[in-house]
KOLZARO-310387 format. One line per 8 residues: number of its first residue (from 1); for each residue x, y, z of N, C-alpha, C, O. Coordinates in pm, whole numbers. Atoms other than C-alpha are relative to their C-alpha. Last residue first. Layout:
// KOLZARO-310387
NUM = X Y Z X Y Z X Y Z X Y Z | ...;
This chain:
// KOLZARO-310387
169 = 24 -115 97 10271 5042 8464 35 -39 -117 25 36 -213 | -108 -138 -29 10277 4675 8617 -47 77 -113 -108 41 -213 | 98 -118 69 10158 4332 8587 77 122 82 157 129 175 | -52 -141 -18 10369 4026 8660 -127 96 -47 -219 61 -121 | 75 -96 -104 10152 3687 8697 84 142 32 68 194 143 | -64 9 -78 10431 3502 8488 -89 -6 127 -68 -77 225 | -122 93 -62 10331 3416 8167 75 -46 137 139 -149 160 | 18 167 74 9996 3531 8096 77 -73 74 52 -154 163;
161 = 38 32 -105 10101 3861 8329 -77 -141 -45 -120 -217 41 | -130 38 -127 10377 3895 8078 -107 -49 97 -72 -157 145 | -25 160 45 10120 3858 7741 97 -42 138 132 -157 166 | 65 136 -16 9891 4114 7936 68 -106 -37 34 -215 11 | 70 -10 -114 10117 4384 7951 -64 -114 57 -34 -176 160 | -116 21 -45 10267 4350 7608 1 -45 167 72 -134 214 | -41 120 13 9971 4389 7458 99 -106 79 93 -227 102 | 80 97 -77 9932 4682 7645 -15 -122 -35 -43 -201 56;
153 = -27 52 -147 10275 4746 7563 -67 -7 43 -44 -53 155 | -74 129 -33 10182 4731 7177 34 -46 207 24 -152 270 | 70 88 28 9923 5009 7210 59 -165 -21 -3 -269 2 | 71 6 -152 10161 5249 7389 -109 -131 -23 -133 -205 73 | -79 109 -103 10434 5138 7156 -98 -9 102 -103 -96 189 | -61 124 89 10249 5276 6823 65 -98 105 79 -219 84 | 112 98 -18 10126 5525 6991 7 -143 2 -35 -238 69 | 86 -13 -139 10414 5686 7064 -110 -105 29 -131 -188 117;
145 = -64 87 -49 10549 5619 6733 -69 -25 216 -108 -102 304 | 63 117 64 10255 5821 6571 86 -129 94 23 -224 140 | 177 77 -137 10320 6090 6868 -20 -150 -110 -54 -254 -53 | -43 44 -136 10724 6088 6679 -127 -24 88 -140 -114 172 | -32 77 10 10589 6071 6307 44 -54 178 32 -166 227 | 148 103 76 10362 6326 6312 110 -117 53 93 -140 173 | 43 -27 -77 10663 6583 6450 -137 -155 0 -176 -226 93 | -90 30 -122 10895 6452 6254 -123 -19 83 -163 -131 115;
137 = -74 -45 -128 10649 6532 5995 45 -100 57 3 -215 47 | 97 -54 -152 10450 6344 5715 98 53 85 190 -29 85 | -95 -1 -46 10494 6283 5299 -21 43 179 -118 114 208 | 21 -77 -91 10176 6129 5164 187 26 63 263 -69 76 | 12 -125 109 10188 5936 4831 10 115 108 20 225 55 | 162 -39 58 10044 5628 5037 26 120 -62 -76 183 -93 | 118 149 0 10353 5637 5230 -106 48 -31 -161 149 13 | 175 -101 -9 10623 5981 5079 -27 -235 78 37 -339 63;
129 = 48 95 85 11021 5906 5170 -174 19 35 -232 56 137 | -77 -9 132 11225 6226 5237 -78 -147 -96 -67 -173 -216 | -71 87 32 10996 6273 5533 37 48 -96 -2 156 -140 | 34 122 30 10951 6592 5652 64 -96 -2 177 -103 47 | -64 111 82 11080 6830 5894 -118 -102 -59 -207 -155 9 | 62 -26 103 10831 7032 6100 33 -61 -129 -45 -84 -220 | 112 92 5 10959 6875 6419 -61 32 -159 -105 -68 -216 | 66 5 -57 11329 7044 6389 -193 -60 -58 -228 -75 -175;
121 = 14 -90 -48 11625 7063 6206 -128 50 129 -106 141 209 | 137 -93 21 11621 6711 6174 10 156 80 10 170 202 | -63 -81 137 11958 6538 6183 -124 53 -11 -118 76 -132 | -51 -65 -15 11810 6397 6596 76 121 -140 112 236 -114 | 29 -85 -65 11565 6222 6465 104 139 51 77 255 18 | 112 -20 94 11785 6007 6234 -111 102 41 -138 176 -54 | -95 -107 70 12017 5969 6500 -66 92 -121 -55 213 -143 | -70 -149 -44 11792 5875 6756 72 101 -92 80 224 -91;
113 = 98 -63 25 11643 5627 6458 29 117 147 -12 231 125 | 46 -79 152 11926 5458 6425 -91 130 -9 -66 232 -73 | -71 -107 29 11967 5431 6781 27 64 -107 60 181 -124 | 78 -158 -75 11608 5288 6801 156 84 -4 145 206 -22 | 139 -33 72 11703 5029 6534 -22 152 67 -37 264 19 | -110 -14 85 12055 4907 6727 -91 99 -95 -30 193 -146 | -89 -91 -1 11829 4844 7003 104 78 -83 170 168 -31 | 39 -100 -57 11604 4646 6807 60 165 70 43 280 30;
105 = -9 -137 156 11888 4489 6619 -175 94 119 -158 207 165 | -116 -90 97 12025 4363 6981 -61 89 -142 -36 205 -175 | 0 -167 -85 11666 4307 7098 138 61 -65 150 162 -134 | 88 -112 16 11627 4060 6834 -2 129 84 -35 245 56 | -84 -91 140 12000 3883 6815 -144 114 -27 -130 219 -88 | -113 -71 14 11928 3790 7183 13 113 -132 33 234 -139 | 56 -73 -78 11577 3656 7117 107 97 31 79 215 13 | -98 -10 -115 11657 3417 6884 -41 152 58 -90 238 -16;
97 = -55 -154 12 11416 3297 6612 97 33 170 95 -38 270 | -78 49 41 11316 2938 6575 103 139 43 225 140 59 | -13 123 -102 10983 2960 6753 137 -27 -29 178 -115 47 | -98 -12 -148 10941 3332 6629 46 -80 70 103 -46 173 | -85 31 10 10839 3350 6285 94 14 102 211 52 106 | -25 114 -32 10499 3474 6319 105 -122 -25 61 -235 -44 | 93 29 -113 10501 3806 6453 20 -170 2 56 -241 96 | -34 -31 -188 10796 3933 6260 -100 -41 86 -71 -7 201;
89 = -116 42 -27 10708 3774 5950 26 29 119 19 -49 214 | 31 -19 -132 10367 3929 5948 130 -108 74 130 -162 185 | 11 -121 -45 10418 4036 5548 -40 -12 179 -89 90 228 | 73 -4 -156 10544 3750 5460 -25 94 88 32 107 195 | 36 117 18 10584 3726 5044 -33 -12 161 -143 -62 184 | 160 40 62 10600 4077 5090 -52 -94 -63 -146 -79 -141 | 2 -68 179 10873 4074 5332 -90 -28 -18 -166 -93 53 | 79 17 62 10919 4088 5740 22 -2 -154 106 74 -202;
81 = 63 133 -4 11175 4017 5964 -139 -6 -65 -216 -95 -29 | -106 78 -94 11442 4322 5911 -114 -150 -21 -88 -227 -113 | 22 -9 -160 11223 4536 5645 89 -113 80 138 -190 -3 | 95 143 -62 11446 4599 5383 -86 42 121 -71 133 203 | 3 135 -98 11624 4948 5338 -134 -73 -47 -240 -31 -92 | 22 97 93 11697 5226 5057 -14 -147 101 47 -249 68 | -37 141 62 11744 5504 5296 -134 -102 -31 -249 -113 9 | 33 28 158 11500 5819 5292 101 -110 -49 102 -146 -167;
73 = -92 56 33 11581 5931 5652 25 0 -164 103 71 -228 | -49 -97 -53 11262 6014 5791 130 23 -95 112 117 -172 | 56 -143 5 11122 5751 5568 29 88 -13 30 147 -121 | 25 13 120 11345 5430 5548 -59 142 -34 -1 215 -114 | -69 38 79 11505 5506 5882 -29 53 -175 17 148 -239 | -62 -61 4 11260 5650 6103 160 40 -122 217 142 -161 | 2 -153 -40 10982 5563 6024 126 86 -2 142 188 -69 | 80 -31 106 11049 5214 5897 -31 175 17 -4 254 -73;
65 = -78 16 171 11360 5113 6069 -82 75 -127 -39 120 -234 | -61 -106 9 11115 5203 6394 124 30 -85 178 141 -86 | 104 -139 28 10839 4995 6251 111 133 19 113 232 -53 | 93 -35 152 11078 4689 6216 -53 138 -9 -8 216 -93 | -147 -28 65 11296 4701 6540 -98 22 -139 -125 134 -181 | -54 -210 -66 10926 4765 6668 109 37 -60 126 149 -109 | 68 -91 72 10797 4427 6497 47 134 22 48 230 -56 | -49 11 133 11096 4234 6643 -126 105 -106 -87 171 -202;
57 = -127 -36 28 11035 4319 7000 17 13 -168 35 124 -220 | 18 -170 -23 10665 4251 6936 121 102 -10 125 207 -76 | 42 -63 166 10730 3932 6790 -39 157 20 -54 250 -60 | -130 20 125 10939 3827 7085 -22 72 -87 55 155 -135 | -86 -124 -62 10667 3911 7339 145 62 -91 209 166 -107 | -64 36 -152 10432 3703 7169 49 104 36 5 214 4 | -159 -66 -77 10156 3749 6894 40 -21 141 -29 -40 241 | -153 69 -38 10036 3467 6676 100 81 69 223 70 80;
49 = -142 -135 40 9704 3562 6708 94 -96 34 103 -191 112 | -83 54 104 9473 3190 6621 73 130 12 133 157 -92 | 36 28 97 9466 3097 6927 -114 105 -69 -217 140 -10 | 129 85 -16 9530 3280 7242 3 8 -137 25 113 -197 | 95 -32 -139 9883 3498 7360 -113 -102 0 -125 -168 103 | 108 -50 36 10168 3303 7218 -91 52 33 -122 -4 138 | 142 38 4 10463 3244 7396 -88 40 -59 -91 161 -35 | 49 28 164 10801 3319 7221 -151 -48 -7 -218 -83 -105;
41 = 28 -127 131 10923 3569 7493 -45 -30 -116 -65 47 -210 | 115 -73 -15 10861 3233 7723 0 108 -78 -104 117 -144 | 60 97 50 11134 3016 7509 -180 74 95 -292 50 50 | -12 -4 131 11370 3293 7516 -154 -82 -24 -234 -39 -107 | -10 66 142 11302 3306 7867 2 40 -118 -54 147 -137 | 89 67 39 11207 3611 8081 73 -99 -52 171 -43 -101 | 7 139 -26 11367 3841 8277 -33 -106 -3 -41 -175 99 | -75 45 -64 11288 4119 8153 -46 -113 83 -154 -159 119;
33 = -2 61 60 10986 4169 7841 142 -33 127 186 -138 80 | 115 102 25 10760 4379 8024 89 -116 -28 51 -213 38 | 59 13 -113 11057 4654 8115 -60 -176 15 -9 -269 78 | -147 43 -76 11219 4635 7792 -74 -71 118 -100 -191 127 | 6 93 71 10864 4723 7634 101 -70 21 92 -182 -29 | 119 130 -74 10834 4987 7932 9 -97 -98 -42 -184 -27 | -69 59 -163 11199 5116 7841 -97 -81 32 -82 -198 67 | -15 123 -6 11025 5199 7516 54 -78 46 66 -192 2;
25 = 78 119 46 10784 5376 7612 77 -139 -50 42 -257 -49 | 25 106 -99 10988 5575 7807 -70 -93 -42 -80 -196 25 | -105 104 -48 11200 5665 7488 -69 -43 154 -10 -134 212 | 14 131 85 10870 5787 7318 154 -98 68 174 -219 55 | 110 109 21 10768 5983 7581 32 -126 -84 -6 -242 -70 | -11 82 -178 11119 6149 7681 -113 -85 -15 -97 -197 33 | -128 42 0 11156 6236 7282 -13 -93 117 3 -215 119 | 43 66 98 10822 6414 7263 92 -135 14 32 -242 19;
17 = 91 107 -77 10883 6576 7558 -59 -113 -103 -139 -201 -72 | -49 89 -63 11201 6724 7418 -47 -63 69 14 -140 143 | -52 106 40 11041 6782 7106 83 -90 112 116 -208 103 | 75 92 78 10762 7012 7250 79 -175 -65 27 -287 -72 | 34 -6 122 10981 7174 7526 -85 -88 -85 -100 -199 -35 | -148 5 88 10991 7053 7870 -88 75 -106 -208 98 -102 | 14 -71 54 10772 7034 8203 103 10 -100 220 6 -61 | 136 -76 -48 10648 6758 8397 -12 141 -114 -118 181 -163;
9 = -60 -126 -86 10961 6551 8236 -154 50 28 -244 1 -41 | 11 -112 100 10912 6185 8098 37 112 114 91 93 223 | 107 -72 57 10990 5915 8361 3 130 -103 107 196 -100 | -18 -154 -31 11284 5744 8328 -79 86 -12 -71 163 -107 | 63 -211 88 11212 5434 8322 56 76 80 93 75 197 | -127 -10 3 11422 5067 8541 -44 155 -92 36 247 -108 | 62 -121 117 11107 4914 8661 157 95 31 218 113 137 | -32 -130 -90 11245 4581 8808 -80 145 -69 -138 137 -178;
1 = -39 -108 89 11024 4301 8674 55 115 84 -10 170 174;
């Protein structure tokens, strides 16, 4: 794995450290997932989770369509590999699934959602779409994403050193 981040800043504003966290996070989910197979990004970690490296990619293009997009945003979208006849679609629908066309909409997902961040006057912004009746900040929404990758790339962490013996930040 090369490590290819940009570390956050020591010292910035609130949104523009907000911003540098959540885009190193997700360089490290890049990171974890180089140079791999298609056919290793689809390994499983241990019976009966069905998550790989793939399904993680594809859950994130998901979550960050969902925050930022459907929410922030207030388009009328799908989720990409999930519905509510399969609500874990993205995790377990990966042996057939292509790995190319997932980081592409991934990436394609997080620039959505730059842009979508970025039309916000600033963190205090709501959504335009309520969950659970609740409408939530920019601000909410960007540490929620945070989390949201820091807890996947330890997943993420362990399914590479499964595969390879890599480990790393």
């Amino acid at each position: 794995m090369t490590d290819t981040r940009t570390d956050p800043p020591l010292h910035a504003g609130e949104r523009e450290m907000l911003r540098a966290f959540l885009d190193w996070h997700r360089q490290t989910l890049a990171v974890k997932c180089e140079g791999l197979t298609e056919e290793q990004l689809r390994l499983r970690s241990v019976p009966p989770s069905s998550l790989s490296l793939l399904g993680i990619v594809r859950h994130m293009a998901d979550v960050e369509r969902s925050w930022f997009r459907r929410r922030l945003a207030g388009e009328d979208l799908e989720g990409i590999y999930y519905t509510d006849d399969d609500p874990d679609g993205e995790f377990d629908n990966v042996d057939t699934a292509s790995a190319e066309e997932a980081f592409a909409t991934w990436r394609a997902e997080i620039e959505h959602a730059r842009a979508a961040e970025a039309a916000c006057a600033d963190l205090d912004a709501t959504t335009k779409t309520a969950r659970e009746g609740v409408h939530r900040s920019l601000r909410w929404i960007m540490v929620h994403m945070i989390e949201e990758y820091a807890r996947h790339n330890g997943h993420a962490d362990l399914l590479r050193e499964r595969i390879d013996g890599a480990t790393g930040e």
